[in-house]
Backbone bond lengths (Angstrom), bond angles and torsions (degrees), N, CA, C in turn:
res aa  C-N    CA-C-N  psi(-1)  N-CA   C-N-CA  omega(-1)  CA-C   N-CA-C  phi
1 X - - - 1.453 - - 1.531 108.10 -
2 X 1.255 123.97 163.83 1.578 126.57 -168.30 1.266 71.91 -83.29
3 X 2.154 79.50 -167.42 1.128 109.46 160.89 1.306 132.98 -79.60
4 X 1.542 100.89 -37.86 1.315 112.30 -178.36 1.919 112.76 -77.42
5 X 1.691 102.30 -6.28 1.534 91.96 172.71 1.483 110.69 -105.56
6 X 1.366 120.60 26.47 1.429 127.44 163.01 1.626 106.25 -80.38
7 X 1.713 109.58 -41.18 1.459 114.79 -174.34 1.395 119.40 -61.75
8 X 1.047 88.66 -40.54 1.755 109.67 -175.02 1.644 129.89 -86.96
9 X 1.765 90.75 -6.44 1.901 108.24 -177.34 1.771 94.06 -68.91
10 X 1.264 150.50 117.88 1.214 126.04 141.32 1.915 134.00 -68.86
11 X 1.083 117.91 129.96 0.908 109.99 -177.67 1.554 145.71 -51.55
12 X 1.529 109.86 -5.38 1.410 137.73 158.85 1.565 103.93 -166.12
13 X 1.708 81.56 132.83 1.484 108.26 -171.89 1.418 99.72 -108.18
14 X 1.045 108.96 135.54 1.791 118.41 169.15 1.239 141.10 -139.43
15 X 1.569 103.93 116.45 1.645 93.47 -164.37 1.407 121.26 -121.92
16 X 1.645 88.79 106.27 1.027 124.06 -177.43 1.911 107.11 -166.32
17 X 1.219 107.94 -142.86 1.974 114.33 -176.19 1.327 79.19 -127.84
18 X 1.465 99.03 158.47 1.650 117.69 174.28 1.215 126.77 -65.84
19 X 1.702 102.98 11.25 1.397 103.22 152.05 1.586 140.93 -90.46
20 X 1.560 82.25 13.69 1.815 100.07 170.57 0.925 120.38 -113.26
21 X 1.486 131.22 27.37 1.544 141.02 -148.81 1.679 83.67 -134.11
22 X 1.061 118.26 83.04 1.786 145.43 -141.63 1.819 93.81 -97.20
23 X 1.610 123.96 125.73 1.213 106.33 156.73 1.195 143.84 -54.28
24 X 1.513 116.53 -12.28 1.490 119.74 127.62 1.586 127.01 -13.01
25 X 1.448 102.74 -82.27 1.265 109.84 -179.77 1.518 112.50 -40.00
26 X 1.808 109.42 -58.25 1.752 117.84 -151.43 1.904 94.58 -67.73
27 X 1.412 106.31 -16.96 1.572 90.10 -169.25 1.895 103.07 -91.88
28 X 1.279 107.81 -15.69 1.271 98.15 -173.60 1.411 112.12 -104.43
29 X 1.909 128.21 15.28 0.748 122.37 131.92 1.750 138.55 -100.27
30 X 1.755 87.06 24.03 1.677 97.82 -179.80 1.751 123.18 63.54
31 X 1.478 110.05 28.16 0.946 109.04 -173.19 1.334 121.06 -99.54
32 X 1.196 137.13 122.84 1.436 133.63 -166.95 1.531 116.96 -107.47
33 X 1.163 120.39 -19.67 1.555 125.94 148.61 1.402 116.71 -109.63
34 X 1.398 99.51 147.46 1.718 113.03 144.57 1.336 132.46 -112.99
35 X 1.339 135.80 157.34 1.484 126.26 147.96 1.582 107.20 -116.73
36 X 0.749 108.51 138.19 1.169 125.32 -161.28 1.695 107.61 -125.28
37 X 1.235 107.75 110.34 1.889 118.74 160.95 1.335 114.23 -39.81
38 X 1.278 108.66 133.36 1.965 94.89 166.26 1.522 120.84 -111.28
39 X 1.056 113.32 -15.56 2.187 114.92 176.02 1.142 105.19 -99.54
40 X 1.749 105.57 101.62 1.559 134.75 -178.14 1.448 95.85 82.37
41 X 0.900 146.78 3.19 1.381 136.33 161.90 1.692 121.76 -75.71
42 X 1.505 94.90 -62.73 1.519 125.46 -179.68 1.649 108.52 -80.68
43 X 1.462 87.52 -71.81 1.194 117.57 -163.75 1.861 130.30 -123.95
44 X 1.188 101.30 99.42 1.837 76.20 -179.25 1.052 171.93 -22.92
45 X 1.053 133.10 124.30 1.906 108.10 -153.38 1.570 112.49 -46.60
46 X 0.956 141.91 -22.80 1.304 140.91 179.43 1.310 124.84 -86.60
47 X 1.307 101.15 -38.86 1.701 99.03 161.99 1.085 143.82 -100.73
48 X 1.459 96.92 157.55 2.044 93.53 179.91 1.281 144.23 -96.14
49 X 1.664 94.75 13.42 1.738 118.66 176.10 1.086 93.63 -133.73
50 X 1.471 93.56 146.03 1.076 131.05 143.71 1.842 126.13 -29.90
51 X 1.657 148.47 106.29 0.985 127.67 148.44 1.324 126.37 -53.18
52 X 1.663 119.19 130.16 1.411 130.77 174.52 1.473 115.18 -16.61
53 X 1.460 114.87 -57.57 1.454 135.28 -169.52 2.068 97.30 -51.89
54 X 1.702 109.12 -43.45 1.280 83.90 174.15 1.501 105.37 -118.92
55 X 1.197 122.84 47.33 1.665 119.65 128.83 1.402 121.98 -66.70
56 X 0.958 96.72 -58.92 1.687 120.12 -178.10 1.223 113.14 -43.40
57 X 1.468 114.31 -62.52 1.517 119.73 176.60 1.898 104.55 -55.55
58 X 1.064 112.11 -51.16 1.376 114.29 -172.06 1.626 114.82 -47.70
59 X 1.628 116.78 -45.06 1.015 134.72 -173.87 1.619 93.97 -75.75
60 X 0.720 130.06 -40.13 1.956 135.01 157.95 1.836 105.37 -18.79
61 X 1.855 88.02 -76.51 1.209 111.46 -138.93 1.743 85.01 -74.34
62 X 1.229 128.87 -36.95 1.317 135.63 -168.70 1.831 118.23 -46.46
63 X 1.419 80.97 -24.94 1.585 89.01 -173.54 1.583 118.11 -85.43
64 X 1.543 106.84 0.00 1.679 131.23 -174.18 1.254 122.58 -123.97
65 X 1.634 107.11 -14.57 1.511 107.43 -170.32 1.761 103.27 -159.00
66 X 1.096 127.41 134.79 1.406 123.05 153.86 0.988 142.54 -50.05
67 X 1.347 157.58 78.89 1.652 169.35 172.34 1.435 106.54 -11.65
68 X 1.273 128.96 156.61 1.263 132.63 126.93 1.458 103.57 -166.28
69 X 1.285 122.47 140.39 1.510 133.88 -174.74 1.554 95.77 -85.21
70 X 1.626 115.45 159.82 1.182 111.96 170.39 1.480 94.91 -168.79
71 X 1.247 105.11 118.07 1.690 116.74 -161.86 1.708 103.39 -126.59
72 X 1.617 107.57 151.26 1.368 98.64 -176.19 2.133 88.80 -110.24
73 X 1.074 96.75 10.92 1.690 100.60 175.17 1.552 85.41 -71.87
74 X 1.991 100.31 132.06 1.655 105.38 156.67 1.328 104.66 -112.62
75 X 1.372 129.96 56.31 1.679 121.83 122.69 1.250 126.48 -96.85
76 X 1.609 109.54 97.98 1.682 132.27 -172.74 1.626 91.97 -51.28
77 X 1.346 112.64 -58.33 1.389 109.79 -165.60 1.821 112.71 -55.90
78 X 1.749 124.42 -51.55 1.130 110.25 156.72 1.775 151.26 -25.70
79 X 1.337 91.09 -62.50 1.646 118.06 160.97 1.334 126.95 -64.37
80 X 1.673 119.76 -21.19 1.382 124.49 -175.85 1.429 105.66 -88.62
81 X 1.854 123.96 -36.01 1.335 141.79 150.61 1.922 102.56 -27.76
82 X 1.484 94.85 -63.00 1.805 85.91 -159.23 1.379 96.67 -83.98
83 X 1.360 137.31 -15.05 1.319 137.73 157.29 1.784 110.13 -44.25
84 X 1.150 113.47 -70.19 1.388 123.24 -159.16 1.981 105.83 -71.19
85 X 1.072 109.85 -10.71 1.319 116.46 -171.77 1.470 112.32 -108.25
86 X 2.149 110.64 -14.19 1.560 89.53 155.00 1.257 95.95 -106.88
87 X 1.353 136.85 25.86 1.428 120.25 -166.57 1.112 164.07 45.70
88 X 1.885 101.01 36.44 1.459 137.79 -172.44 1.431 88.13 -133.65
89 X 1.668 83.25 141.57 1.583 122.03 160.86 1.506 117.51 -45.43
90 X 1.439 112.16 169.05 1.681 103.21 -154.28 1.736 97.05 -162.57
91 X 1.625 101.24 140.20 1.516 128.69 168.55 1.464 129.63 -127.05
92 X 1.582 111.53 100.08 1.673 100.11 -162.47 1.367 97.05 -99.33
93 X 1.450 122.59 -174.49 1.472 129.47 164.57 1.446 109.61 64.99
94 X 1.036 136.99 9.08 1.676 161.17 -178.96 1.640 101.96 -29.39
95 X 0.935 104.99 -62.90 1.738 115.27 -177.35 1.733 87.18 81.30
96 X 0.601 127.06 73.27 1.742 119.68 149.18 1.002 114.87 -71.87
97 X 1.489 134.14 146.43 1.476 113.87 7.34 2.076 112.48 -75.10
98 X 1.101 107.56 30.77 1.529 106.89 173.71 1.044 124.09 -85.77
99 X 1.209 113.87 156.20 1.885 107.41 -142.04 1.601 97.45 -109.75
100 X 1.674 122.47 -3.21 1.301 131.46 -175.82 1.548 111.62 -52.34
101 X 1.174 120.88 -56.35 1.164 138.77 -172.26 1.744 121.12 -69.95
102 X 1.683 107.61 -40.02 1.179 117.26 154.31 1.352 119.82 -74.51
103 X 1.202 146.61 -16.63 1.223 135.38 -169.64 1.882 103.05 -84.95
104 X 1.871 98.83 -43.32 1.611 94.12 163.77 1.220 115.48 -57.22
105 X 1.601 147.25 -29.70 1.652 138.68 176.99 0.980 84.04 -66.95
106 X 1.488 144.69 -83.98 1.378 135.62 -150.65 1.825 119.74 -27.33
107 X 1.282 93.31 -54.49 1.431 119.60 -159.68 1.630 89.53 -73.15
108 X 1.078 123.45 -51.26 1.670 114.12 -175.50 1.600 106.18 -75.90
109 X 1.317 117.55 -24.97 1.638 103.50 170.15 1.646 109.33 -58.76
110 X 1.627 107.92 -45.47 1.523 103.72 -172.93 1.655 109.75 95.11
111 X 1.434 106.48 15.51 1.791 98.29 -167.52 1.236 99.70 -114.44
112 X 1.421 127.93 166.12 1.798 131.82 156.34 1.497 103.27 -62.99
113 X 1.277 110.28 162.66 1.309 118.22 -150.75 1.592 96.88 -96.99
114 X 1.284 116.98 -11.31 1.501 110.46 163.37 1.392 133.86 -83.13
115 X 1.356 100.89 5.45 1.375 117.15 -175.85 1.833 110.52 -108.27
116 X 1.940 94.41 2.94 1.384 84.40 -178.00 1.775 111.36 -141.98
117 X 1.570 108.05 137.35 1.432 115.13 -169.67 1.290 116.68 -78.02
118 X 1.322 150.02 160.58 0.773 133.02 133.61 1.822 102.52 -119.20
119 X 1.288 95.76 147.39 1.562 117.23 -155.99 1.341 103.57 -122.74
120 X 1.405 132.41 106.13 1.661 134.12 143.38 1.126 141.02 -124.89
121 X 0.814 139.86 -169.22 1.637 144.31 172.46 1.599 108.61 -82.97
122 X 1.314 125.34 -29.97 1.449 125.67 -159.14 1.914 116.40 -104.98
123 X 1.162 141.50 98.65 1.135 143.91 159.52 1.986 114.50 -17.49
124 X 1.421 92.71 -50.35 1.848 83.20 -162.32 1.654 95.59 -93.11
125 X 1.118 129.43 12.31 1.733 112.17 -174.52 1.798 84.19 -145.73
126 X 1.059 142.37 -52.60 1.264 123.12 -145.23 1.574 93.96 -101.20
127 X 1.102 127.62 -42.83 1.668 125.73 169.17 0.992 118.01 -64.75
128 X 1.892 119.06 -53.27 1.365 108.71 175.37 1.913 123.40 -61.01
129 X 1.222 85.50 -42.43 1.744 82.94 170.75 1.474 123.72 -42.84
130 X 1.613 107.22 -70.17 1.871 107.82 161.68 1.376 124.12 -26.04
131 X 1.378 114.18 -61.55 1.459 114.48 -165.30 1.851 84.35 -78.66
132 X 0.631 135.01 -44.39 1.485 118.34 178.83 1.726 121.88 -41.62
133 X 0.931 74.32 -35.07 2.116 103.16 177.92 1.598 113.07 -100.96
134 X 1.202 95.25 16.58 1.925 95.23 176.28 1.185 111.80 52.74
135 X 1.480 141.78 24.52 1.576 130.10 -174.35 1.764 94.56 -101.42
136 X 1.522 89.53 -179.13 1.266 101.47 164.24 1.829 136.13 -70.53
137 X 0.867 116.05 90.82 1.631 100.01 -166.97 1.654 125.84 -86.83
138 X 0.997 119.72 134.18 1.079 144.71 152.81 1.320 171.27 -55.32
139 X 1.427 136.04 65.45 1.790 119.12 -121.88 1.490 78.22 -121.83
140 X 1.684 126.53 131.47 1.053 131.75 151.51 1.437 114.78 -120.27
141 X 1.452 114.67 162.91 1.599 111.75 173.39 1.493 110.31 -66.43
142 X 1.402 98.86 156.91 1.308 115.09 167.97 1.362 127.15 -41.36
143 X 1.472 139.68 134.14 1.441 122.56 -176.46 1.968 97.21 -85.31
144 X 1.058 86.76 133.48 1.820 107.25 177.53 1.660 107.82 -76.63
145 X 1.246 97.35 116.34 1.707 111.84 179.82 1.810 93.04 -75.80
146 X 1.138 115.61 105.17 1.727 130.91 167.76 1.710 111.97 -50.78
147 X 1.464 105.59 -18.42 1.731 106.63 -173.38 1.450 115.93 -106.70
148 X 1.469 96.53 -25.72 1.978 120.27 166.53 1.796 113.55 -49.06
149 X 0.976 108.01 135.49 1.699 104.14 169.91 1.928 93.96 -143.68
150 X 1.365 70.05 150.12 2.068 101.62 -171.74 1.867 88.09 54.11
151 X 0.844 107.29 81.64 1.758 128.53 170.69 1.634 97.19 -100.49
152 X 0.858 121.65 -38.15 1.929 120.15 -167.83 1.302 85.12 -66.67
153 X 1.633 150.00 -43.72 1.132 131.51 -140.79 1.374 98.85 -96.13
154 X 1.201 115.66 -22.22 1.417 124.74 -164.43 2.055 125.44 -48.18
155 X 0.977 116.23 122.93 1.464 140.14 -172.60 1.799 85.56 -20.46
156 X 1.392 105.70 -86.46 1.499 88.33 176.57 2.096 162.28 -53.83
157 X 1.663 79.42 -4.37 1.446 109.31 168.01 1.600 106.35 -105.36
158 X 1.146 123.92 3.00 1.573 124.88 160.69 1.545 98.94 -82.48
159 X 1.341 107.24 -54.12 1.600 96.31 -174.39 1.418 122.91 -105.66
160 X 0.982 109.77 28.62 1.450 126.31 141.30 1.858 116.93 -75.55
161 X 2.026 107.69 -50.21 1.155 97.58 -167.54 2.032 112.65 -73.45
162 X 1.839 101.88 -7.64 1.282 102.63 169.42 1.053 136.74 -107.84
163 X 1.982 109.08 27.97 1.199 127.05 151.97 1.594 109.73 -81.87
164 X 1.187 108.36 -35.97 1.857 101.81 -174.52 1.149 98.66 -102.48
165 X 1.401 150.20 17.16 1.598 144.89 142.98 1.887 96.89 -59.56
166 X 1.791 92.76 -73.42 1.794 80.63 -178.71 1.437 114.99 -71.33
167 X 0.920 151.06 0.43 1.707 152.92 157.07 1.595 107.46 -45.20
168 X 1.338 90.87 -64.18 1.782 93.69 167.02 1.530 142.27 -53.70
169 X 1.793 98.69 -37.86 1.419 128.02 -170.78 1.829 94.60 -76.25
170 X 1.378 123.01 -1.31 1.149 139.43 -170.26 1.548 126.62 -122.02
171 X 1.294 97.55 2.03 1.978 112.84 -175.44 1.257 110.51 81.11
172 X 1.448 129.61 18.52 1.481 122.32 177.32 1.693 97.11 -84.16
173 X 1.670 108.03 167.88 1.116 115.78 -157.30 1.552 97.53 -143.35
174 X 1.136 130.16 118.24 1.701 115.41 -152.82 1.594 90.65 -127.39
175 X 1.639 143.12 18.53 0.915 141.87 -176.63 1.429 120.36 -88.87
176 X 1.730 120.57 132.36 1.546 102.05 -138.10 1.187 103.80 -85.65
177 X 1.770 125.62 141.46 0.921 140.24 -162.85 1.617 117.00 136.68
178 X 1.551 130.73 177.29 1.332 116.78 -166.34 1.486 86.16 -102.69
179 X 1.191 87.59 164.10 1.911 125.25 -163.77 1.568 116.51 -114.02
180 X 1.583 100.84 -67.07 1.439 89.99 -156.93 1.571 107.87 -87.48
């Protein structure tokens, strides 16, 4: 594998939405924080809540691991909405894959960095950032906007599907299960 497909390998791939990223999983990779992406991660690019399905899970996962959102979306006011409504702390304007923004989640979780995931939908900003930052990384599918139609074609699921064309063309391995 390159170099550059070490950055970009996440260490569990999952395919499905981060509502299959099971406390199962977070305890049997010992993880006691997450940060977690929120556009297509959480929440759809279009909306500004949260669906029930991932309140619920959140309020799950909350009881096993520490939260913190960390978004490279700069509408504070958007993100502070889906912030304040699952009731975790919050980082907008992030620039991922830059590690500025994650190193403050880190630092306010208070944990070693192996004890903490960061989880998104995106290969070149939310994986590469983690493994840039030594955490655990995380690649889930996109969360599916239920009100969206012809979403597969959509500008950001084009370049999503030509982040994991070259991901591959690079020795990454996106088959679900851990990797590195």
């Amino acid at each position: 594998m390159t170099p550059w497909g070490r950055l970009l390998q996440p260490d569990l791939a999952i395919h499905g939405s981060i509502l299959e990223f099971t406390p199962e999983l977070i305890a049997q990779h010992h993880l006691k924080g997450l940060i977690l992406d929120v556009d297509e991660t959480l929440v759809p690019f279009k909306q500004s809540q949260p669906l029930d399905e991932v309140r619920q899970w959140l309020q799950q996962i909350q009881s096993l691991a520490t939260v913190v959102l960390v978004s490279n979306n700069l509408s504070h006011s958007r993100i502070s909405r889906i912030a304040e409504t699952l009731g975790v702390p919050f980082y907008t304007g992030a620039g991922k894959p830059s590690r500025r923004k994650l190193r403050q989640a880190v630092a306010l979780m208070e944990l070693p960095h192996h004890e903490i995931a960061m989880v998104g939908d995106r290969l070149f900003t939310d994986v590469l950032g983690g493994n840039r930052l030594g955490l655990f990384t995380v690649l889930v599918e996109p969360m599916a906007d239920p009100m969206a139609t012809g979403s597969l074609n959509s500008p950001k699921q084009c370049l999503r599907n030509a982040e994991i064309w070259l991901s591959k063309r690079l020795g990454v391995v996106l088959a679900a299960g851990e990797r590195r």
